[in-house]
ZADO-1210 file (C-alpha; in nm, 4 decimals, padded with zeros to 6 digits):
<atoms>
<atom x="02.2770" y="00.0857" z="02.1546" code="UNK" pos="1"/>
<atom x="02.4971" y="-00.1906" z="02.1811" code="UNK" pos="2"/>
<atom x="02.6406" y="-00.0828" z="02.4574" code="UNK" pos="3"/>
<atom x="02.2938" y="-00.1171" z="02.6390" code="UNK" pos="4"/>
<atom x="02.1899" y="00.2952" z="02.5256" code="UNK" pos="5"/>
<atom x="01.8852" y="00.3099" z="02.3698" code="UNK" pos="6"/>
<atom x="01.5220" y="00.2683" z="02.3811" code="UNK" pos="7"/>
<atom x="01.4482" y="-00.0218" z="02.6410" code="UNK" pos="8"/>
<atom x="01.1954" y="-00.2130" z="02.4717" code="UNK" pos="9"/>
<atom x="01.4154" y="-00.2106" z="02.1108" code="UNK" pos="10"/>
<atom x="01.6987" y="-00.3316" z="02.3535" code="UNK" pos="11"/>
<atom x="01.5328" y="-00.6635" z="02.4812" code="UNK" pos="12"/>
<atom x="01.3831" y="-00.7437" z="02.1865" code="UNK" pos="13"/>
<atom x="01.7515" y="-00.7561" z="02.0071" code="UNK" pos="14"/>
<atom x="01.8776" y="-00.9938" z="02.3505" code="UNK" pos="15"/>
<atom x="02.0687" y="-00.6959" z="02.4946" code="UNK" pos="16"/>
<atom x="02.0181" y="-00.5323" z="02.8512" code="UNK" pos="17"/>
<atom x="01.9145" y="-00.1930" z="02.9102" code="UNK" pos="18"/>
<atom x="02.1186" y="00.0397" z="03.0460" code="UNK" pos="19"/>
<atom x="02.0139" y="00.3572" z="03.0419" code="UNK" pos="20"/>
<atom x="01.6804" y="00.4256" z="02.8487" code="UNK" pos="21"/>
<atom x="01.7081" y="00.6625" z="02.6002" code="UNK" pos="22"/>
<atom x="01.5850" y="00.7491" z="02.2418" code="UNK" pos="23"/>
<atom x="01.8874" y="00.6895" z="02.0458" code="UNK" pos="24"/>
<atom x="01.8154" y="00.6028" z="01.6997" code="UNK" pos="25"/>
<atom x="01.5191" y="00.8131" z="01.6717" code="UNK" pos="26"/>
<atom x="01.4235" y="01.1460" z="01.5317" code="UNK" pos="27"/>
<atom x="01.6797" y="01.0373" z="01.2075" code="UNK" pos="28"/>
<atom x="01.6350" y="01.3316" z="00.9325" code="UNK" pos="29"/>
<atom x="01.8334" y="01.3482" z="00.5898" code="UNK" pos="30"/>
<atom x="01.8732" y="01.5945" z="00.2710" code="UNK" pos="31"/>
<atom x="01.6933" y="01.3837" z="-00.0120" code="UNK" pos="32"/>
<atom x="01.7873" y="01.4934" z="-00.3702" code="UNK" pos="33"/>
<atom x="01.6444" y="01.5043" z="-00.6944" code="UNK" pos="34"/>
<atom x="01.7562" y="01.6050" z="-01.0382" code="UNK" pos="35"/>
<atom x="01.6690" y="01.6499" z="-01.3970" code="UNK" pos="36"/>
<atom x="02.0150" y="01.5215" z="-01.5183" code="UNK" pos="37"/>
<atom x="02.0050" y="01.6550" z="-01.8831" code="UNK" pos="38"/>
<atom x="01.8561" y="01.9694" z="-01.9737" code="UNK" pos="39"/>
<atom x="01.9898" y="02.0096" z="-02.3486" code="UNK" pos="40"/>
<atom x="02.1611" y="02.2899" z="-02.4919" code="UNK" pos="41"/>
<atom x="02.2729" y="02.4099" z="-02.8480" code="UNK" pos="42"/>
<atom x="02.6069" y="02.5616" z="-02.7764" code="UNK" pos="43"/>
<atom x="02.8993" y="02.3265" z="-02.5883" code="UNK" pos="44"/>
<atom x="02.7833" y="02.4149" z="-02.2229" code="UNK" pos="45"/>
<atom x="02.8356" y="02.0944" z="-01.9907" code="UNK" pos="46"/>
<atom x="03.1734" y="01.9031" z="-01.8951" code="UNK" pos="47"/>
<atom x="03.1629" y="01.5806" z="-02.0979" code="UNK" pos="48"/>
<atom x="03.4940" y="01.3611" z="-01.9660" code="UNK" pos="49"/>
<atom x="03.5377" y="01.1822" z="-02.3417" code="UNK" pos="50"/>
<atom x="03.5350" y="01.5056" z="-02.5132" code="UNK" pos="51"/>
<atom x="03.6759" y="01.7857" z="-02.2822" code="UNK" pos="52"/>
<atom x="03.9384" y="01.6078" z="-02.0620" code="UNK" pos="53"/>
<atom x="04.2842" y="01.5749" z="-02.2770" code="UNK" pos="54"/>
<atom x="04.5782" y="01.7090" z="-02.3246" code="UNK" pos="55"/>
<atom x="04.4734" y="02.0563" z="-02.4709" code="UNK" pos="56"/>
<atom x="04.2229" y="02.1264" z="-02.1485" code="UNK" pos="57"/>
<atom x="04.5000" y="02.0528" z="-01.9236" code="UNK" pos="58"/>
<atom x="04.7559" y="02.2055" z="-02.0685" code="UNK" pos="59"/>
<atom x="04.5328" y="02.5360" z="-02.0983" code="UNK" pos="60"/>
<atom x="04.4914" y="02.4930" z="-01.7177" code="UNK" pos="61"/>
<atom x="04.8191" y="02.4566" z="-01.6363" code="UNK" pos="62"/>
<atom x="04.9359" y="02.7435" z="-01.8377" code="UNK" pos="63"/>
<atom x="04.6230" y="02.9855" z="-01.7709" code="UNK" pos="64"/>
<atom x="04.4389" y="02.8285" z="-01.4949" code="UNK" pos="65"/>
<atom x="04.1211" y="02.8433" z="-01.7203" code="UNK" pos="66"/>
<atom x="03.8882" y="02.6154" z="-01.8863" code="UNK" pos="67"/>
<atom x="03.6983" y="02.3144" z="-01.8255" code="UNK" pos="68"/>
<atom x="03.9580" y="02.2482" z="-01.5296" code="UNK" pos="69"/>
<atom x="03.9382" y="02.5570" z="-01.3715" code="UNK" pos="70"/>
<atom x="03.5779" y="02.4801" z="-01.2007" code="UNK" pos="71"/>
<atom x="03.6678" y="02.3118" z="-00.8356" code="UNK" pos="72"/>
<atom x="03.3493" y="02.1495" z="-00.8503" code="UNK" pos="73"/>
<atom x="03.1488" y="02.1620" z="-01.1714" code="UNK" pos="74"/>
<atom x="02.8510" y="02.3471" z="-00.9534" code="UNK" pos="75"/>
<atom x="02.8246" y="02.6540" z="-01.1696" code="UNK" pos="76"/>
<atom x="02.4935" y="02.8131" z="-00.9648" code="UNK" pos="77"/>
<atom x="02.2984" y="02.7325" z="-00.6807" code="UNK" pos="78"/>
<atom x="01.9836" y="02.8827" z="-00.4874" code="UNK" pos="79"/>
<atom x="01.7184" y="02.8418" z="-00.2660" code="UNK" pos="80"/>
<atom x="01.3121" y="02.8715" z="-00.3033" code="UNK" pos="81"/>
<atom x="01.0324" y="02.8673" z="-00.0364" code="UNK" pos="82"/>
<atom x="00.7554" y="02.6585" z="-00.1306" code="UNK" pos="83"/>
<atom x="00.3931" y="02.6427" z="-00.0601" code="UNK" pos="84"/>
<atom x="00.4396" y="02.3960" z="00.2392" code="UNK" pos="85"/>
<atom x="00.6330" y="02.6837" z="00.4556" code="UNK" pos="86"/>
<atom x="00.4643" y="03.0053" z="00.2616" code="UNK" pos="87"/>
<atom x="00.1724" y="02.8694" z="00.4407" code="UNK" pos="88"/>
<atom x="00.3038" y="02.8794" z="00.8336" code="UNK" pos="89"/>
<atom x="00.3299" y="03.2631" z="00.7198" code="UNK" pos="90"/>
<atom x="00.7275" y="03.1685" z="00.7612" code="UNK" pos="91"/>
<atom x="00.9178" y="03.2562" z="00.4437" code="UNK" pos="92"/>
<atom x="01.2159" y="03.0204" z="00.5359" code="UNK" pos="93"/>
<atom x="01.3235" y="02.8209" z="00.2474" code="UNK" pos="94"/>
<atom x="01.3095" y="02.4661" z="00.1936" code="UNK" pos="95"/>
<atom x="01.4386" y="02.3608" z="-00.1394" code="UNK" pos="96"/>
<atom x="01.8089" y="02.4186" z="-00.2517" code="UNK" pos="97"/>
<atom x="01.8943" y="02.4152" z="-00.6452" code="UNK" pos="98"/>
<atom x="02.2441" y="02.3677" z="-00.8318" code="UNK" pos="99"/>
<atom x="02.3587" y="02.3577" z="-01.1587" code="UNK" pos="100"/>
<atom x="02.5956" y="02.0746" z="-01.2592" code="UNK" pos="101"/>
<atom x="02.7892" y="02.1228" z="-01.5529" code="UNK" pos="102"/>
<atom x="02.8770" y="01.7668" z="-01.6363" code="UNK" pos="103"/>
<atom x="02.7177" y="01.6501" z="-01.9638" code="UNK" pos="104"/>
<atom x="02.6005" y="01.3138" z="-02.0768" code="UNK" pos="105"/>
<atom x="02.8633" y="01.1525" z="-02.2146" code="UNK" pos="106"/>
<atom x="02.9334" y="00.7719" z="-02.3662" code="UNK" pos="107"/>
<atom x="02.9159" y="00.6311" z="-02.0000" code="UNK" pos="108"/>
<atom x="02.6924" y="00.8370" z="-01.8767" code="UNK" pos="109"/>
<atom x="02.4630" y="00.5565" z="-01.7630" code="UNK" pos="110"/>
<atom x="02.6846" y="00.3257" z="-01.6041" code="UNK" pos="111"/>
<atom x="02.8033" y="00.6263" z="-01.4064" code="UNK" pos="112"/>
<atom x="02.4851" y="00.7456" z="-01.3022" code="UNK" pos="113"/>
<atom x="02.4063" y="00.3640" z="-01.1917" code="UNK" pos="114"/>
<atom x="02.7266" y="00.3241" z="-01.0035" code="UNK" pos="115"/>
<atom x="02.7067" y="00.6375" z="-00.8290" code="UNK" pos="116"/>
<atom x="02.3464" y="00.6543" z="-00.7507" code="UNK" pos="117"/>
<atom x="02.2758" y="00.2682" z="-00.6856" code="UNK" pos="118"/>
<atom x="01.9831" y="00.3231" z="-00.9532" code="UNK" pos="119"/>
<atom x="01.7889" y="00.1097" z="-01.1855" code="UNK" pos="120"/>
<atom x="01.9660" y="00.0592" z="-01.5719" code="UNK" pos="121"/>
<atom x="01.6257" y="00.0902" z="-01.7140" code="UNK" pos="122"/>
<atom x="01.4974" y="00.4095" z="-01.5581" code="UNK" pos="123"/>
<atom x="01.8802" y="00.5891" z="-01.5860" code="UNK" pos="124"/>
<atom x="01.8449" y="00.4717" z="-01.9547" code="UNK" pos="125"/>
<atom x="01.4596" y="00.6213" z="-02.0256" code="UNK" pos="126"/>
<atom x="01.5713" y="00.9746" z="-01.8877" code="UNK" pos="127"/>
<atom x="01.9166" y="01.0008" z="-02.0525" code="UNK" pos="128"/>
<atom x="01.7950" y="00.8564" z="-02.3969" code="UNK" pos="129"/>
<atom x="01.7435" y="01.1942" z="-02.5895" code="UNK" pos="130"/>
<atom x="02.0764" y="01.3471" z="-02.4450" code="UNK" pos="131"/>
<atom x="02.3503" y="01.0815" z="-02.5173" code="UNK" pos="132"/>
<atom x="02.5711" y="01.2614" z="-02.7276" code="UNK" pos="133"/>
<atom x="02.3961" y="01.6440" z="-02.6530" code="UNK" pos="134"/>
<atom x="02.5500" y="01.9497" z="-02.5048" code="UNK" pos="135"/>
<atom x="02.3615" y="01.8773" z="-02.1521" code="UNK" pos="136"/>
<atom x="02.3982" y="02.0210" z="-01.7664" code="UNK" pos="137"/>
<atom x="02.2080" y="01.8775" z="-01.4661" code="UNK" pos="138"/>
<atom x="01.9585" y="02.1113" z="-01.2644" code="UNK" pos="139"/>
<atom x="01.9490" y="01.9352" z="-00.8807" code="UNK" pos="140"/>
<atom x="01.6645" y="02.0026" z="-00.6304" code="UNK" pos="141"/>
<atom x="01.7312" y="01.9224" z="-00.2509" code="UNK" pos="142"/>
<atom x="01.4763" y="01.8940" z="00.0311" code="UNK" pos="143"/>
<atom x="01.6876" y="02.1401" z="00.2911" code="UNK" pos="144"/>
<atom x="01.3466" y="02.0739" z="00.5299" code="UNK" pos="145"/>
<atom x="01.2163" y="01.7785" z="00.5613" code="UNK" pos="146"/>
<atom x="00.9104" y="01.6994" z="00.7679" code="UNK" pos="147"/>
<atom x="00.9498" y="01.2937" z="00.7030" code="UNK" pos="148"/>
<atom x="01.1133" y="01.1600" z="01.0045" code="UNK" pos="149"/>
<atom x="01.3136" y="00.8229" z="01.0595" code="UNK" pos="150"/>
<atom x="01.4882" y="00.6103" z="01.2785" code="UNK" pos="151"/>
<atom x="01.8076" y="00.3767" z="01.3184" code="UNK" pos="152"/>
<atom x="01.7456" y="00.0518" z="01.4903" code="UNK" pos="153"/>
<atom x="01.9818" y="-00.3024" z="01.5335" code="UNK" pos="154"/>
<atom x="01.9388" y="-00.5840" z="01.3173" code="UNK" pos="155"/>
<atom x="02.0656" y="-00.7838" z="01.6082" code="UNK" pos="156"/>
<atom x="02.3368" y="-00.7743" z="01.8922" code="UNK" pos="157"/>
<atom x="02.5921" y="-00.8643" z="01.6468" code="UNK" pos="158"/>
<atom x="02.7872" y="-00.5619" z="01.6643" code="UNK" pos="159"/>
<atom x="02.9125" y="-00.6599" z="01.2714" code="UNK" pos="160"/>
<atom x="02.5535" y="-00.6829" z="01.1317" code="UNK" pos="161"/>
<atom x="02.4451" y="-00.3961" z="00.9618" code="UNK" pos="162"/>
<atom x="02.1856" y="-00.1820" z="01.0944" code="UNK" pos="163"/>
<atom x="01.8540" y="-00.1145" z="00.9931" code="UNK" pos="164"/>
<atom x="01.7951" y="00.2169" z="00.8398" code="UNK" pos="165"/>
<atom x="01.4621" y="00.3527" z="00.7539" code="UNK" pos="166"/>
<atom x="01.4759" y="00.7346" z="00.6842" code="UNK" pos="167"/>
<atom x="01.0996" y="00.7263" z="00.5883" code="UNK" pos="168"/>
<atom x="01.1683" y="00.9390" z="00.2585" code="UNK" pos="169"/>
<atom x="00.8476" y="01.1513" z="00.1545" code="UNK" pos="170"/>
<atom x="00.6336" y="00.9698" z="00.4189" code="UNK" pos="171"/>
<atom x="00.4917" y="01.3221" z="00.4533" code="UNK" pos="172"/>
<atom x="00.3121" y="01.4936" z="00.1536" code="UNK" pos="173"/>
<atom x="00.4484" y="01.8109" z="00.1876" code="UNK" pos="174"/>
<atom x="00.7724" y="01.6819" z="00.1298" code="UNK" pos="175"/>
<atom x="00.6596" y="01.5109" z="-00.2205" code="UNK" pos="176"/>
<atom x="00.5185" y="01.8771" z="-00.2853" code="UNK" pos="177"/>
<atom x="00.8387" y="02.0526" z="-00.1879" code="UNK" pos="178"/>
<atom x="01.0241" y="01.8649" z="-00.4805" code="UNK" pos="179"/>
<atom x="00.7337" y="01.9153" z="-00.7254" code="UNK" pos="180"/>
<atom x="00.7917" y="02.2558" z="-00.6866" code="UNK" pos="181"/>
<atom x="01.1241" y="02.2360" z="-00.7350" code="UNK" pos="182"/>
<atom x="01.1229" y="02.0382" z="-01.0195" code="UNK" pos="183"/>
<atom x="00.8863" y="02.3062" z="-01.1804" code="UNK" pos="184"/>
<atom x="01.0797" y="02.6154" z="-01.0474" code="UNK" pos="185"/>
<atom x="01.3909" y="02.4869" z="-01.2488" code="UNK" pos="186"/>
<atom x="01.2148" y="02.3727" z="-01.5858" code="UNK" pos="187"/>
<atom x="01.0334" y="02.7418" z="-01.5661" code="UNK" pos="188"/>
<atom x="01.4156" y="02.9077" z="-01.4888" code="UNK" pos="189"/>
<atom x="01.5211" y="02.6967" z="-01.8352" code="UNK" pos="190"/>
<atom x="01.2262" y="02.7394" z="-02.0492" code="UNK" pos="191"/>
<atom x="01.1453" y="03.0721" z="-01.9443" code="UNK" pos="192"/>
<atom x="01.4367" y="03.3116" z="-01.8772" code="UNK" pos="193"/>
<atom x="01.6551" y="03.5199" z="-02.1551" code="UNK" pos="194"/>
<atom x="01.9910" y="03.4133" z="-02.0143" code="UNK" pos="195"/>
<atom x="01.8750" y="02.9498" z="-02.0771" code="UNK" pos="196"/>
<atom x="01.7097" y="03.0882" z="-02.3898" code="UNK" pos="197"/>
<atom x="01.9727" y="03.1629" z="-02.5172" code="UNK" pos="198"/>
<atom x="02.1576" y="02.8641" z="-02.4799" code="UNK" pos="199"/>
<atom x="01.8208" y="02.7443" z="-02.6147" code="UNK" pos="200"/>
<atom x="01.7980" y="02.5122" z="-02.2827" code="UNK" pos="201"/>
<atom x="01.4645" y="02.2069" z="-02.2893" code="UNK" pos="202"/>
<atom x="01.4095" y="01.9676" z="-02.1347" code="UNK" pos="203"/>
<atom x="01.4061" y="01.6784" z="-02.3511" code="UNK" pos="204"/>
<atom x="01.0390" y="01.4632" z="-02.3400" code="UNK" pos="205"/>
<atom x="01.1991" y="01.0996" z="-02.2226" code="UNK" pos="206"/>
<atom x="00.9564" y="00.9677" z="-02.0073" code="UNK" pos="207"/>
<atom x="01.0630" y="00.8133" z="-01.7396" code="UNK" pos="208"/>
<atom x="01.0429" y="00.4432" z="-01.6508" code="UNK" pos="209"/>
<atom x="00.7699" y="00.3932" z="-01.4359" code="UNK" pos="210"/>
<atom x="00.5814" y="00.6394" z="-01.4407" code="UNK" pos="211"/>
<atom x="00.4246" y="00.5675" z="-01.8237" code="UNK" pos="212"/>
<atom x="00.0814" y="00.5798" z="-01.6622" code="UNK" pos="213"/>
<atom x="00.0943" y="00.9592" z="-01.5829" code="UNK" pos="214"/>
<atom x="00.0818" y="01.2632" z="-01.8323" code="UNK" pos="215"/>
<atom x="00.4354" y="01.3944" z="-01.9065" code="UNK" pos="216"/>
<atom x="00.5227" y="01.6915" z="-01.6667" code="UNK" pos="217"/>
<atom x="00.1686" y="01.6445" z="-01.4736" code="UNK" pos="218"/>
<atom x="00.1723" y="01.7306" z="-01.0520" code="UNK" pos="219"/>
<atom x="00.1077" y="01.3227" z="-01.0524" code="UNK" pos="220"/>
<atom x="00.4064" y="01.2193" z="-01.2900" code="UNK" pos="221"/>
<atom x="00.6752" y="01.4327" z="-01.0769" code="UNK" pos="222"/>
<atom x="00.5617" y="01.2505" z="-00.8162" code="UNK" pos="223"/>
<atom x="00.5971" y="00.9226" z="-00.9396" code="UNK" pos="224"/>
<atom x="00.9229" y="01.0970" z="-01.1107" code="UNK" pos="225"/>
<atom x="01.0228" y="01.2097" z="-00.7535" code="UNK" pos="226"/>
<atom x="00.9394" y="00.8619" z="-00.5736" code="UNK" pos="227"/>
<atom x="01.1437" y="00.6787" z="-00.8214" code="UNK" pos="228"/>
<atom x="01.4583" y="00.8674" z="-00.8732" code="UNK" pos="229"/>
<atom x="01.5193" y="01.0326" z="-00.5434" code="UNK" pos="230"/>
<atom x="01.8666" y="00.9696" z="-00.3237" code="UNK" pos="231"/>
<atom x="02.0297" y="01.0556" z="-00.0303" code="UNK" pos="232"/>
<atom x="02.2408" y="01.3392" z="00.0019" code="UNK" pos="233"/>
<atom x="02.4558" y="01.1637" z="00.2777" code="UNK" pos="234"/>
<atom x="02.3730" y="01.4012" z="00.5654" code="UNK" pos="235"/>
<atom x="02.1651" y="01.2152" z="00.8279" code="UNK" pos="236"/>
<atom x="02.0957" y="01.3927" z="01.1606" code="UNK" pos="237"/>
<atom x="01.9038" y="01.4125" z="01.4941" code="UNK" pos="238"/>
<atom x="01.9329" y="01.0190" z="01.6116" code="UNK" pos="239"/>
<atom x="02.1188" y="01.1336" z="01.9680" code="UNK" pos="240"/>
<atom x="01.8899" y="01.4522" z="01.9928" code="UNK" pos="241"/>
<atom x="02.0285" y="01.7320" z="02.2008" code="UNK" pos="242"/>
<atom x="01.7757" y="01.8684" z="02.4455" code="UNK" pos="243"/>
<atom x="01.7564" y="02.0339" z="02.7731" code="UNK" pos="244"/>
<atom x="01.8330" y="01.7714" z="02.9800" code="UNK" pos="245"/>
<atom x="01.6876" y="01.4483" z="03.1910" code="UNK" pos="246"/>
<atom x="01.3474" y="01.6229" z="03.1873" code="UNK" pos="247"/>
<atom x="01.2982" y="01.6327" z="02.8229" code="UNK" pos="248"/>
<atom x="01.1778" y="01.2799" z="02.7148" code="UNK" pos="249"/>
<atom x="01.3505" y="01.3080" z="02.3266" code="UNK" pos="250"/>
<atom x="01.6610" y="01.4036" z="02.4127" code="UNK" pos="251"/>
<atom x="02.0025" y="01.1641" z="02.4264" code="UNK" pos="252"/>
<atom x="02.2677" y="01.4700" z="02.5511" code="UNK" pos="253"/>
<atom x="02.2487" y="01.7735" z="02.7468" code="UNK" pos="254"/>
<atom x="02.3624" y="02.1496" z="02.6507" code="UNK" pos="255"/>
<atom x="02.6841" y="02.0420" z="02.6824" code="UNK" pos="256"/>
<atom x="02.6891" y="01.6853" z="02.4666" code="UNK" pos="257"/>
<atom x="02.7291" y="01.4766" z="02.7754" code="UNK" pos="258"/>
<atom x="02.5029" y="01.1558" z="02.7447" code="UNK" pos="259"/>
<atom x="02.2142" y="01.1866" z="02.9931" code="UNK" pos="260"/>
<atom x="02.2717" y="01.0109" z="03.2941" code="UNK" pos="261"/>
<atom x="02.6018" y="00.8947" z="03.2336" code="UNK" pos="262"/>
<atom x="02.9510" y="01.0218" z="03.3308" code="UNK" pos="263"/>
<atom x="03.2770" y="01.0868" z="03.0618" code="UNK" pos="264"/>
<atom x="03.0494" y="01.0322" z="02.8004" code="UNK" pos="265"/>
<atom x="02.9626" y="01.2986" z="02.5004" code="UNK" pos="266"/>
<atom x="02.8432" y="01.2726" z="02.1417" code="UNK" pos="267"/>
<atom x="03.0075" y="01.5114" z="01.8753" code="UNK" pos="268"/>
<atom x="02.8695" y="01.4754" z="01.5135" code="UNK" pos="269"/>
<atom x="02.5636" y="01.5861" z="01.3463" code="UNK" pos="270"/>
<atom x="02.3420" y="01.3225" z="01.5437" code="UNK" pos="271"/>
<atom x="02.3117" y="01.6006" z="01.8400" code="UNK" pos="272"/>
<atom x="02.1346" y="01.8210" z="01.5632" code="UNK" pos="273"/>
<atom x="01.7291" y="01.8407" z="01.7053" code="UNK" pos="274"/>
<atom x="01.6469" y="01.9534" z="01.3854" code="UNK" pos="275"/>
<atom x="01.8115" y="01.9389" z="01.0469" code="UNK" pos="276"/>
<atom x="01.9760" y="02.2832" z="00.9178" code="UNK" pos="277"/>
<atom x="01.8848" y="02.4006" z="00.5558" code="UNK" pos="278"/>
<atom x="02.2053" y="02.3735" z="00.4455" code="UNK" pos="279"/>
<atom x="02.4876" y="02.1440" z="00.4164" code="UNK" pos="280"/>
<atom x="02.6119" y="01.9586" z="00.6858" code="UNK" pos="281"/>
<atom x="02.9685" y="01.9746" z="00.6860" code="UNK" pos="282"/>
<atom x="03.0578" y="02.2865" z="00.8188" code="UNK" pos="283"/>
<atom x="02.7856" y="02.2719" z="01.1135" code="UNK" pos="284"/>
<atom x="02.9360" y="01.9601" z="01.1986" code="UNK" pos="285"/>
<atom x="03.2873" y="02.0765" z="01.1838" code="UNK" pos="286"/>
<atom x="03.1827" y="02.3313" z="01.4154" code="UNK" pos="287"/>
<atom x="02.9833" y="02.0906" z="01.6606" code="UNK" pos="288"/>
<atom x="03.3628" y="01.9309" z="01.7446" code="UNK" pos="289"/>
<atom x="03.5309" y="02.2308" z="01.8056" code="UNK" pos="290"/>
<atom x="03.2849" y="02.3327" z="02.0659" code="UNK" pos="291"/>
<atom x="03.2710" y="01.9974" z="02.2253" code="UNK" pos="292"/>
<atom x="03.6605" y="02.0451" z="02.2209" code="UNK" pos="293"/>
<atom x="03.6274" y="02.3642" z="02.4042" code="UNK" pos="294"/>
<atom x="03.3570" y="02.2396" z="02.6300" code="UNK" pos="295"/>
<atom x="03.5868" y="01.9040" z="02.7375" code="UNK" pos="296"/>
<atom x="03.8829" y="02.1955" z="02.7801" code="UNK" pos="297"/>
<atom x="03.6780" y="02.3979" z="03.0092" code="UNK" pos="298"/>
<atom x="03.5260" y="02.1119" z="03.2179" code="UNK" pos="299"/>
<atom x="03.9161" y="01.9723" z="03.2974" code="UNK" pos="300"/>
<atom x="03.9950" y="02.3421" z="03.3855" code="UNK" pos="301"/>
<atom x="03.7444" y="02.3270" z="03.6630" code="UNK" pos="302"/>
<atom x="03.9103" y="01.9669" z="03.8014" code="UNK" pos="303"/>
<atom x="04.1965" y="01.9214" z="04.0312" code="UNK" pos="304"/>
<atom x="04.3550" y="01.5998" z="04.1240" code="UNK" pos="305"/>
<atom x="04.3175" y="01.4373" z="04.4631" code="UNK" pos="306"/>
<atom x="04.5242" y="01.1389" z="04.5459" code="UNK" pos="307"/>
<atom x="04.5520" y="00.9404" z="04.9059" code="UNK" pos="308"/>
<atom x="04.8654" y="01.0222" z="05.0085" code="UNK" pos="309"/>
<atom x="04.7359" y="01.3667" z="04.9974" code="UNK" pos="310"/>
<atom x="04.4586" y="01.3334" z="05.2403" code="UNK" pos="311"/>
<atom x="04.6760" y="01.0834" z="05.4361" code="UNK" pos="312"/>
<atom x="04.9488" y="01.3609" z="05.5225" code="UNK" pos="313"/>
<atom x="04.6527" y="01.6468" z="05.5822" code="UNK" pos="314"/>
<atom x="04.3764" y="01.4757" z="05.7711" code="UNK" pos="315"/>
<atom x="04.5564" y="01.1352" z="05.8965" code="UNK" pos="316"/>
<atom x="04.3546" y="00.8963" z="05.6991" code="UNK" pos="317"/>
<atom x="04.3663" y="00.5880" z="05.5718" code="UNK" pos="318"/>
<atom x="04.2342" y="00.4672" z="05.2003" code="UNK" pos="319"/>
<atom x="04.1441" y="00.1029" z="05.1418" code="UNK" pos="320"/>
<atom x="04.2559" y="00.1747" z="04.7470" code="UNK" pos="321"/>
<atom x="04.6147" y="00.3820" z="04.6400" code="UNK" pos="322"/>
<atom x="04.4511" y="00.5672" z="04.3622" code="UNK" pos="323"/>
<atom x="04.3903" y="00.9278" z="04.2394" code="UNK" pos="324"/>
<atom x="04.0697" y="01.0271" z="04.1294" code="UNK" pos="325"/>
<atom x="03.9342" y="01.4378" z="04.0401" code="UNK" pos="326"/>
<atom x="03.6881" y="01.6528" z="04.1577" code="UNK" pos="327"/>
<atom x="03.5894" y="01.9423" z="04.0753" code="UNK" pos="328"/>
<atom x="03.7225" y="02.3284" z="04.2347" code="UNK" pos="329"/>
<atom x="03.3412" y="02.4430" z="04.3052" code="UNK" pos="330"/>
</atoms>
């Protein structure tokens, strides 16, 4: 957009000149993320760093490649639900992704949680208050479909100023109902199955801050729950939409990544994506620059070089400027 890209009217109003008209910055979607962080167990079950990480866990690590250490990630289980909001298009596609964390709370639990998350002390304190000190793992619900839509627009023309990003989490309702249903799917999978009974897995009855108005574990208090403790997942998508081409009014590149209605120009990162995948991002995107590799190969196959001097020996004629340009063999 600095560059003059974007949509017109967002252009002028930020003192830059229109180039080429185009929707960039629009259609933004992201994964948004919630989590019960401490569902409390009898038996040692979750990674706490004070208590687990010392010289006896790595040393059985390095000798047997087991223990603690031996998880790459500390995401034990994962899975995927449908919920209401796509059982209802008669499309059983699912929507919400949940993982098990095994890291437990631990002394600086909190302060973690803050750092990491960019969250409020108080509310970070209110859920974790029951667990500090417990056996504890971390059930995580994901919105893999979400029908909120945002954009990305510029602060100013200062290319150093930060942007302004406005993802419009849960703007829709079904996406608040999504994560309800989540939420409830995983307390049922604790509190109701053999295999987190016997662990004796709960939930532990912190309210959190906030959300004192509502009745604990009500539709109404995991939505304030949701609303107030919810975070991106990092993978934003969709803001230089692929489409058809010129004829198709959202779209920023063609088929083949090329910015519409410019030349040597292509976009290669999850912003092509017209709609975000349930899954994670990464590997889509890896993929995404390999084939723009391949197509950026194949167009240069079909060029060959043409320079003056060429022309000047076959058809006796004269160029005002001595350079070489390509064209394509078709």
């Amino acid at each position: 957009m600095l560059s003059g890209i974007g949509p017109a009217e967002h252009l002028k109003s930020v003192k830059i000149k229109p180039r080429i008209n185009l929707p960039v910055g629009q259609n933004l979607a992201d994964h948004l993320f919630t989590a019960l962080p401490s569902i409390i167990t009898d038996p040692p079950s979750g990674f706490k760093p004070d208590r687990d990480f010392n010289l006896g866990t790595l040393t059985e690590y390095i000798q047997n490649g087991t223990g603690f250490l031996s998880s790459s990630n500390m995401l034990l289980a994962e899975g995927m639900i449908s919920t209401s909001s796509v059982r209802k298009t008669g499309i059983d596609w699912p929507d919400v992704y949940i993982y098990l964390l095994e890291v437990g709370t631990y002394f600086n639990s909190v302060q973690d949680y803050i750092d990491m998350l960019g969250t409020d002390f108080r509310y970070m304190d209110s859920v974790l208050k029951s667990s500090q000190g417990e056996n504890t793992f971390s059930l995580t619900q994901i919105l893999f479909r979400p029908k909120s839509i945002g954009e990305i627009t510029l602060r100013d023309r200062n290319p150093f100023s930060h942007p302004l990003i406005n993802p419009n989490y849960l703007k829709h309702p079904d996406d608040v109902q999504a994560l309800v249903e989540g939420i409830k799917f995983s307390l049922k999978l604790v509190e109701n199955t053999t295999t987190f009974q016997r662990l004796n897995a709960r939930h532990p009855p912190d309210v959190a801050f906030g959300c004192e108005e509502y009745e604990f574990r009500s539709d109404a208090y995991w939505e304030c729950y949701i609303r107030t403790f919810s975070f991106t997942l990092y993978h934003p998508t969709g803001t230089c939409r692929m489409g058809k081409g010129p004829e198709d009014s959202e779209a920023v590149v063609d088929p083949k990544l090329r910015v519409l209605h410019t030349r040597g120009l292509r976009v290669a990162d999850a912003s092509i994506m017209p709609v975000i995948i349930n899954g994670n991002t990464n590997a889509p995107t890896i993929m995404i620059g390999e084939k723009t590799a391949d197509l950026i190969r194949e167009y240069w196959s079909e060029q060959y070089l043409i320079c003056p001097q060429t022309f000047e020996h076959i058809f006796n004629l004269k160029f005002t400027q001595d350079k070489c340009f390509y064209t394509k063999l078709t």
